[in-house]
PQR file with spaces between the fields and no chain letter, atoms N, CA, C, O and H, PARSE charges and radii, in Angstrom:
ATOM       1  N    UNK     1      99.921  100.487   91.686 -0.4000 1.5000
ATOM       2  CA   UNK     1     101.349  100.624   91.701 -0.0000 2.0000
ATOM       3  C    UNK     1     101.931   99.521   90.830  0.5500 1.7000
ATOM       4  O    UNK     1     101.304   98.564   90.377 -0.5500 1.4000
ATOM       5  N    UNK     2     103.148   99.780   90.671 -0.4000 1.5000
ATOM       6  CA   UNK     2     103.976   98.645   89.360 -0.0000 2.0000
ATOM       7  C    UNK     2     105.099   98.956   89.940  0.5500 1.7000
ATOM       8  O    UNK     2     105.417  100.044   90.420 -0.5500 1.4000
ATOM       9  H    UNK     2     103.657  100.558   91.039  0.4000 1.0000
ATOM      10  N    UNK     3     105.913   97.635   89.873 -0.4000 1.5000
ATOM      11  CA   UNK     3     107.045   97.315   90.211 -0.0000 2.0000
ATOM      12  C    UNK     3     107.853   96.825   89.219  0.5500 1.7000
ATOM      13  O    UNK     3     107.145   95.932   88.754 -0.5500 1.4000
ATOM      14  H    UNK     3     105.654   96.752   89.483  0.4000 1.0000
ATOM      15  N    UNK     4     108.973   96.825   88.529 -0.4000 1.5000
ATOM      16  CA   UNK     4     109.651   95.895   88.078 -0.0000 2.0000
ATOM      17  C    UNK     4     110.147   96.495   86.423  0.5500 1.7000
ATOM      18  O    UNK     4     110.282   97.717   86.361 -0.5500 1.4000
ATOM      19  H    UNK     4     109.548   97.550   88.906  0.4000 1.0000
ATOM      20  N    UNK     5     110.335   95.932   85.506 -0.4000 1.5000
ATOM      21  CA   UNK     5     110.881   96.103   84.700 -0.0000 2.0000
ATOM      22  C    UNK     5     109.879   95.975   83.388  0.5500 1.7000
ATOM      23  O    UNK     5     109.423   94.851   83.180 -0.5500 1.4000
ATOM      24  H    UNK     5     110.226   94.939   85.557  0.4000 1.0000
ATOM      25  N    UNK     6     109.452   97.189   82.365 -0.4000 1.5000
ATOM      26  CA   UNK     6     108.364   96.559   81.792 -0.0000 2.0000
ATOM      27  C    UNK     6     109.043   95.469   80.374  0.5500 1.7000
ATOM      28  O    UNK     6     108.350   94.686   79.725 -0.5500 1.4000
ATOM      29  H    UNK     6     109.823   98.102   82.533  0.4000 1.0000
ATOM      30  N    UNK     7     109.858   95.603   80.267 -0.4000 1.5000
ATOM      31  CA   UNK     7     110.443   94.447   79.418 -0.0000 2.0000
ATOM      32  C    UNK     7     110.943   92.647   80.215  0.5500 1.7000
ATOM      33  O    UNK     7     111.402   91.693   79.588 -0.5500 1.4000
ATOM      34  H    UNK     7     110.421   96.239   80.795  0.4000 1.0000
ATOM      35  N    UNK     8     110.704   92.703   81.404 -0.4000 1.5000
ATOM      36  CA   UNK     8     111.239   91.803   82.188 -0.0000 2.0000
ATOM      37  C    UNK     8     110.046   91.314   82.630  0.5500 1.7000
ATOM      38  O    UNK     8     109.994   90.128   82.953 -0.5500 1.4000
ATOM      39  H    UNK     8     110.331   93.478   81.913  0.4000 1.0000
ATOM      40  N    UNK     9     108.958   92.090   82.717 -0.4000 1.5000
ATOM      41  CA   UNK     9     107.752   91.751   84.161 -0.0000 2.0000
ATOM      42  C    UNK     9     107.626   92.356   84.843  0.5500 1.7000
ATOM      43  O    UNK     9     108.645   92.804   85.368 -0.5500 1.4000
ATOM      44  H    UNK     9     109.000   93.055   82.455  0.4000 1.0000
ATOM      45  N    UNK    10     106.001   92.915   85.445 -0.4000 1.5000
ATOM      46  CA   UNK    10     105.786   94.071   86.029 -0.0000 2.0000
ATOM      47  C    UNK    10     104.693   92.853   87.242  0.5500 1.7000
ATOM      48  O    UNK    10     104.270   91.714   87.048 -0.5500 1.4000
ATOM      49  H    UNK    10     105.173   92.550   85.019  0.4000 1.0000
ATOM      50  N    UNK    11     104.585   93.703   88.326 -0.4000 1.5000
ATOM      51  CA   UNK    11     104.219   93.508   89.490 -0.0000 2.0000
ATOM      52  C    UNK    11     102.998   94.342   89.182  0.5500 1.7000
ATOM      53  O    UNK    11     103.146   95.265   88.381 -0.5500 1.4000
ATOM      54  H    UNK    11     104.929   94.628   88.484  0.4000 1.0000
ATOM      55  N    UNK    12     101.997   94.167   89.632 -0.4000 1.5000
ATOM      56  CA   UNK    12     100.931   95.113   90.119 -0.0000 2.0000
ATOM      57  C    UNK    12     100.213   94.913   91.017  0.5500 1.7000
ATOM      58  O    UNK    12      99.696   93.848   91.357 -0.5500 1.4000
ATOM      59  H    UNK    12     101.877   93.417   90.283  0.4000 1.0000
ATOM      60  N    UNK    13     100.098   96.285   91.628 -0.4000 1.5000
ATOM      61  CA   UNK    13      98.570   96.230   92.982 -0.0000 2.0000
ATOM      62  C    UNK    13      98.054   97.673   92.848  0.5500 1.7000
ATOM      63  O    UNK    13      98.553   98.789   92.704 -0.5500 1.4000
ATOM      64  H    UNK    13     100.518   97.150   91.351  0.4000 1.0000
ATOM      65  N    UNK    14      96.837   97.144   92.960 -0.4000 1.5000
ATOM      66  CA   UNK    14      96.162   98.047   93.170 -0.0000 2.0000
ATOM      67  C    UNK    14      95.645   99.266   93.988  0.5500 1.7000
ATOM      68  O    UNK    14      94.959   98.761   94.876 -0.5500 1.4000
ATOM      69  H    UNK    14      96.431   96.237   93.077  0.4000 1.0000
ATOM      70  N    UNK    15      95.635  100.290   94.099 -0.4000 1.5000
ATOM      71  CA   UNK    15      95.829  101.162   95.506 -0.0000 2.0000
ATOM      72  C    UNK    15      94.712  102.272   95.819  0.5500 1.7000
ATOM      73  O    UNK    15      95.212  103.366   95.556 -0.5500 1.4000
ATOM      74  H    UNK    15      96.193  100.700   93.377  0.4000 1.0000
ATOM      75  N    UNK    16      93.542  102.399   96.227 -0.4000 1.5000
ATOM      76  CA   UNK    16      92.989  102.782   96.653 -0.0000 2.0000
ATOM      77  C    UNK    16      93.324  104.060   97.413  0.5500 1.7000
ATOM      78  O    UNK    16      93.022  103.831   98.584 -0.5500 1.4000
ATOM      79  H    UNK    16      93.136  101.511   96.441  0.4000 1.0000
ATOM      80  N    UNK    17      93.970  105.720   97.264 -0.4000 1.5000
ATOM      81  CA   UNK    17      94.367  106.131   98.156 -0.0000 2.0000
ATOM      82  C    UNK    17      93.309  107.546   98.082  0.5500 1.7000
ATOM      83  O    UNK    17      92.295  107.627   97.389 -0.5500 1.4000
ATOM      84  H    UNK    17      94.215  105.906   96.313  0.4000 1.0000
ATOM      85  N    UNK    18      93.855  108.595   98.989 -0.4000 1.5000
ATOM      86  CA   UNK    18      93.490  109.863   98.777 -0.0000 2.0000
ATOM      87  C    UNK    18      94.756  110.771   98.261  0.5500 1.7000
ATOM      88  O    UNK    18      94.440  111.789   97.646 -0.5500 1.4000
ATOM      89  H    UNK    18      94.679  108.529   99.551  0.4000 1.0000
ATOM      90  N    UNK    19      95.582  110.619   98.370 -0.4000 1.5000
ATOM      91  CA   UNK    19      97.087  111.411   97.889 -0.0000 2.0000
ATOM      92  C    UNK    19      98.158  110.813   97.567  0.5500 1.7000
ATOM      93  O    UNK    19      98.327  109.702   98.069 -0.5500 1.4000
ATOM      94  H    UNK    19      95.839  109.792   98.870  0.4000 1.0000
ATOM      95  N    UNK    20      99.257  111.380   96.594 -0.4000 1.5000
ATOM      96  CA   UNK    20     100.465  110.043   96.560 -0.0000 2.0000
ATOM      97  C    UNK    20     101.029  109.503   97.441  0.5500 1.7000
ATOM      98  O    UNK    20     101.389  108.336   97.287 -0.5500 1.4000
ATOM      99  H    UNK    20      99.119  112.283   96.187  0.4000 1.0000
ATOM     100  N    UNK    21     101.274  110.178   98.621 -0.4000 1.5000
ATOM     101  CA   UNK    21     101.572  110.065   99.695 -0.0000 2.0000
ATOM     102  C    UNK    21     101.411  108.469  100.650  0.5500 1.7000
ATOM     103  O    UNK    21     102.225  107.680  101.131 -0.5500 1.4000
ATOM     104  H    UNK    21     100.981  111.126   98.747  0.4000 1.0000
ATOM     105  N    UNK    22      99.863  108.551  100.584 -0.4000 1.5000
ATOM     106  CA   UNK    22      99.166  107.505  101.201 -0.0000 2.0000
ATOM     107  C    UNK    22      99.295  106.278  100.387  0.5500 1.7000
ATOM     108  O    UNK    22      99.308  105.176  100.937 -0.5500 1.4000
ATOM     109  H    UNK    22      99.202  109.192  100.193  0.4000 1.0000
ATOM     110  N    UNK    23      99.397  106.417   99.031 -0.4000 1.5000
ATOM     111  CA   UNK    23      99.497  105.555   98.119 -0.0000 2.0000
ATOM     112  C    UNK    23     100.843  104.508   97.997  0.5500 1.7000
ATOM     113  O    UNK    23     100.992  103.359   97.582 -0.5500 1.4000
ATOM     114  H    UNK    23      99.386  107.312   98.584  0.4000 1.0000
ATOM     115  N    UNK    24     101.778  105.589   98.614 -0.4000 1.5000
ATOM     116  CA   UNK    24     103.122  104.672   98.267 -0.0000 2.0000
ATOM     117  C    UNK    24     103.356  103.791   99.862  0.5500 1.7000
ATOM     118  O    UNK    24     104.007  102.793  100.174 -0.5500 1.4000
ATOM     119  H    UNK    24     101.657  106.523   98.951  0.4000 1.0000
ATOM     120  N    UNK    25     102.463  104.742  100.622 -0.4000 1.5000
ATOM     121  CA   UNK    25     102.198  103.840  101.942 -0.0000 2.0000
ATOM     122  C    UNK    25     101.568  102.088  102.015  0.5500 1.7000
ATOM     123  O    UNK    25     102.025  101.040  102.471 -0.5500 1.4000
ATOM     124  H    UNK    25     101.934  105.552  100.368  0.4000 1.0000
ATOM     125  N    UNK    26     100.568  102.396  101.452 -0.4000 1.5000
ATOM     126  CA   UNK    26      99.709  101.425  101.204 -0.0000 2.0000
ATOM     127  C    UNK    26     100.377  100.352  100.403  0.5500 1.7000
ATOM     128  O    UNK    26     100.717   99.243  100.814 -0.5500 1.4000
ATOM     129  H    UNK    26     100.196  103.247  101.081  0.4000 1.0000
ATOM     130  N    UNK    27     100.489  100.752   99.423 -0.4000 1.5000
ATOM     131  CA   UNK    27     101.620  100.207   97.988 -0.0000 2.0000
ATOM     132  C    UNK    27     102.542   99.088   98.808  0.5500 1.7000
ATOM     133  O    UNK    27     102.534   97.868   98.639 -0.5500 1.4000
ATOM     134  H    UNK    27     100.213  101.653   99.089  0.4000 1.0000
ATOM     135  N    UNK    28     103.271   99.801   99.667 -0.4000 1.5000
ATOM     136  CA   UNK    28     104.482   98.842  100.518 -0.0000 2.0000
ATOM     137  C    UNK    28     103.661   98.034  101.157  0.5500 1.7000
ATOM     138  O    UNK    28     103.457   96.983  100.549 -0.5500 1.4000
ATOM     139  H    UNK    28     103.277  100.792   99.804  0.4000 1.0000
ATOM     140  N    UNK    29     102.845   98.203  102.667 -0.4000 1.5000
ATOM     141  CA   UNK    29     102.209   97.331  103.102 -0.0000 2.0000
ATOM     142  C    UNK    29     101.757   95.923  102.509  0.5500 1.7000
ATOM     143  O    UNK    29     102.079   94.757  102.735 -0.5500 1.4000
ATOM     144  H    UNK    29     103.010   99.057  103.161  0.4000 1.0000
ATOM     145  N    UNK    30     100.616   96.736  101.411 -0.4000 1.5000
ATOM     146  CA   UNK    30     100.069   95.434  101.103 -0.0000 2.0000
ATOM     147  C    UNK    30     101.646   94.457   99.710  0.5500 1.7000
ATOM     148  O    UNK    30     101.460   93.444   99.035 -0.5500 1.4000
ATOM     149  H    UNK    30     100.354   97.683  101.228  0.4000 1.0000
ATOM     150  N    UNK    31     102.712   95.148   99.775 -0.4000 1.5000
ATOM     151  CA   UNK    31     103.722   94.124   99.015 -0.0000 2.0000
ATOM     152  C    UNK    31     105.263   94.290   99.609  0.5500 1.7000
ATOM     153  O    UNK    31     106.183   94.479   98.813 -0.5500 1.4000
ATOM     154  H    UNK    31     102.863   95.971  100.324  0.4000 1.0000
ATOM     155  N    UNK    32     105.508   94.212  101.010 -0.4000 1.5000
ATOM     156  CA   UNK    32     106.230   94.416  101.522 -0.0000 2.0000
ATOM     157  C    UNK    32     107.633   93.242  100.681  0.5500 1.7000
ATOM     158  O    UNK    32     108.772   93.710  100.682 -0.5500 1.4000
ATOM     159  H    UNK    32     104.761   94.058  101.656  0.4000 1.0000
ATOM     160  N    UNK    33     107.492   92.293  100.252 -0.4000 1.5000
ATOM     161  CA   UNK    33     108.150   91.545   99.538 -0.0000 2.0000
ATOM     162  C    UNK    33     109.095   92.282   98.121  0.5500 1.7000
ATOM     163  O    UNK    33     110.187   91.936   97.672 -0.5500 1.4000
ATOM     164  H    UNK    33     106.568   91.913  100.251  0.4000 1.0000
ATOM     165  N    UNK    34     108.346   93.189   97.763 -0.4000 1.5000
ATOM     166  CA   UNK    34     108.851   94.092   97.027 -0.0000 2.0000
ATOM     167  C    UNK    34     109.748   95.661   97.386  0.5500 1.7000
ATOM     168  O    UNK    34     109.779   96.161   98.510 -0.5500 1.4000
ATOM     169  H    UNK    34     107.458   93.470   98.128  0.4000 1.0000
ATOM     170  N    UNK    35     110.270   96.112   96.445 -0.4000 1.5000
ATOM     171  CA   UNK    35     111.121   97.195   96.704 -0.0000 2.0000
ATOM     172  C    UNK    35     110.585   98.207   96.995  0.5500 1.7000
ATOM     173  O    UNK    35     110.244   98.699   95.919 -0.5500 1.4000
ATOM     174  H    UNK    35     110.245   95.706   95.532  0.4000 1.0000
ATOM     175  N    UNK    36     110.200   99.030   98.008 -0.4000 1.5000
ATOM     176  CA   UNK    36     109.573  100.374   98.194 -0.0000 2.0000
ATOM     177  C    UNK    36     109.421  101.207   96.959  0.5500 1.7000
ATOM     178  O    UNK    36     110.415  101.619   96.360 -0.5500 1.4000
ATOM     179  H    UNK    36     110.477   98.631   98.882  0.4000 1.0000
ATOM     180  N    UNK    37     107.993  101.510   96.497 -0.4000 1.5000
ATOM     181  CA   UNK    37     107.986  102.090   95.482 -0.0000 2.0000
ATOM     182  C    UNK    37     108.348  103.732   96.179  0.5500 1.7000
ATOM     183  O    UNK    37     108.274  104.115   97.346 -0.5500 1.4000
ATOM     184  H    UNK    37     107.186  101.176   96.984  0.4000 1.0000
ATOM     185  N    UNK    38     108.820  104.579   94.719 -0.4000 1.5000
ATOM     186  CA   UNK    38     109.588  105.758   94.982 -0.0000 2.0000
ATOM     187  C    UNK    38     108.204  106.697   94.516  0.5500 1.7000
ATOM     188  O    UNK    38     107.714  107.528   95.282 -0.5500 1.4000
ATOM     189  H    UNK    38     108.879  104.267   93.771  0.4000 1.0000
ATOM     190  N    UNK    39     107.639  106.410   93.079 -0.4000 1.5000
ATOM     191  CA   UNK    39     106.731  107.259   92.741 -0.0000 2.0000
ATOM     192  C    UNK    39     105.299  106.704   92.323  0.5500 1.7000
ATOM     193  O    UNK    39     105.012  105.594   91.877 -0.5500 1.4000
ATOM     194  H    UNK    39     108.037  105.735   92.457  0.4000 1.0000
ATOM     195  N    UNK    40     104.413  107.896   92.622 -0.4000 1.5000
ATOM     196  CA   UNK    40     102.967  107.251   92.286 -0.0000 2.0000
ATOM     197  C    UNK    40     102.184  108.800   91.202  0.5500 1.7000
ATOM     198  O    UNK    40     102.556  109.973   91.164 -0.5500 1.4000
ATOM     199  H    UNK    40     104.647  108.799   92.984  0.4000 1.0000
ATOM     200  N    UNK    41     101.354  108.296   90.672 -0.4000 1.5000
ATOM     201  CA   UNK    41     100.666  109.168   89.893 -0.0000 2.0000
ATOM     202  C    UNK    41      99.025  109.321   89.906  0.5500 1.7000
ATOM     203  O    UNK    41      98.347  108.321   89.667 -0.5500 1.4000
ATOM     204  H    UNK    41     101.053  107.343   90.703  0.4000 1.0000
ATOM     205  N    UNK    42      98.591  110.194   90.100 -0.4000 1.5000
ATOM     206  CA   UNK    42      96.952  109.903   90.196 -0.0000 2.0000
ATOM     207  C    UNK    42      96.371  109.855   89.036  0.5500 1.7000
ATOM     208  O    UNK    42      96.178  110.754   88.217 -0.5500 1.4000
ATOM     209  H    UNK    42      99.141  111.006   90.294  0.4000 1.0000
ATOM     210  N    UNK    43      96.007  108.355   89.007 -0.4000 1.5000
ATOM     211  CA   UNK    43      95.689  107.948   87.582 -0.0000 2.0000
ATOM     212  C    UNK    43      93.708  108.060   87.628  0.5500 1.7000
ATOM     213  O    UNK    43      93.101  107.531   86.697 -0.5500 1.4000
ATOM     214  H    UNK    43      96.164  107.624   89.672  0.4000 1.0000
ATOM     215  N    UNK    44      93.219  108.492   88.319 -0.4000 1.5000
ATOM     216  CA   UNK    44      91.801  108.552   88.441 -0.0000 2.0000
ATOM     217  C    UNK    44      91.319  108.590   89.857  0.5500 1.7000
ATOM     218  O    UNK    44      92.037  108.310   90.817 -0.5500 1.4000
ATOM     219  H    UNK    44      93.711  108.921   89.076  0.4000 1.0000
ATOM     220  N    UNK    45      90.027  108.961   89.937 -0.4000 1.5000
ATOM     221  CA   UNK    45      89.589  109.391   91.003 -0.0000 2.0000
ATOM     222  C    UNK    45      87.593  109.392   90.773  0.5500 1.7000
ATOM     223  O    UNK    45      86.911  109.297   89.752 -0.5500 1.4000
ATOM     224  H    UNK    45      89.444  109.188   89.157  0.4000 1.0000
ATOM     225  N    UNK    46      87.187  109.554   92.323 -0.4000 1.5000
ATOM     226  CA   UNK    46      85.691  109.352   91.937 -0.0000 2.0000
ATOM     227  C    UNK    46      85.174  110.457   93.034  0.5500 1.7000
ATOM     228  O    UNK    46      85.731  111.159   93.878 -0.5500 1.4000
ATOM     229  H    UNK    46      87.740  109.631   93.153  0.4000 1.0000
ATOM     230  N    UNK    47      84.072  110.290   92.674 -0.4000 1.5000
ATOM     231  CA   UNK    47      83.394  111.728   93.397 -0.0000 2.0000
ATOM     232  C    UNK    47      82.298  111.196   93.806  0.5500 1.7000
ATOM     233  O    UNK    47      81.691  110.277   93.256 -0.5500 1.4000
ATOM     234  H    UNK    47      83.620  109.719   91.988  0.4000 1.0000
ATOM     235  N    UNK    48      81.928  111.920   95.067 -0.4000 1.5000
ATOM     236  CA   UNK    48      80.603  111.148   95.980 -0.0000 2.0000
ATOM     237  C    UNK    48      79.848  112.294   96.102  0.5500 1.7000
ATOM     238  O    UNK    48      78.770  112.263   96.695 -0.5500 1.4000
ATOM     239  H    UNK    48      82.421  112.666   95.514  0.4000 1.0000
């Protein structure tokens, strides 16, 4: 996830999820200091 402004400074964490859903969950938790992210994108994925 990314937060912030990309001309200003961007925030990042990393998010481990199964759906966007869970992602923007997680996203907040682990950066509650930050603004609730609104959107997420599935940028990759792995297969077992």
């Amino acid at each position: 996830m990314l937060w912030g402004d990309v001309f200003k400074g961007l925030e990042q964490e990393i998010v481990l999820a199964y759906d966007v859903d869970e992602a923007l969950v997680i996203a907040h938790e682990l950066r509650p200091d930050l603004p609730r992210p609104r959107t997420a994108y599935l940028v990759g994925h792995t297969s077992s």
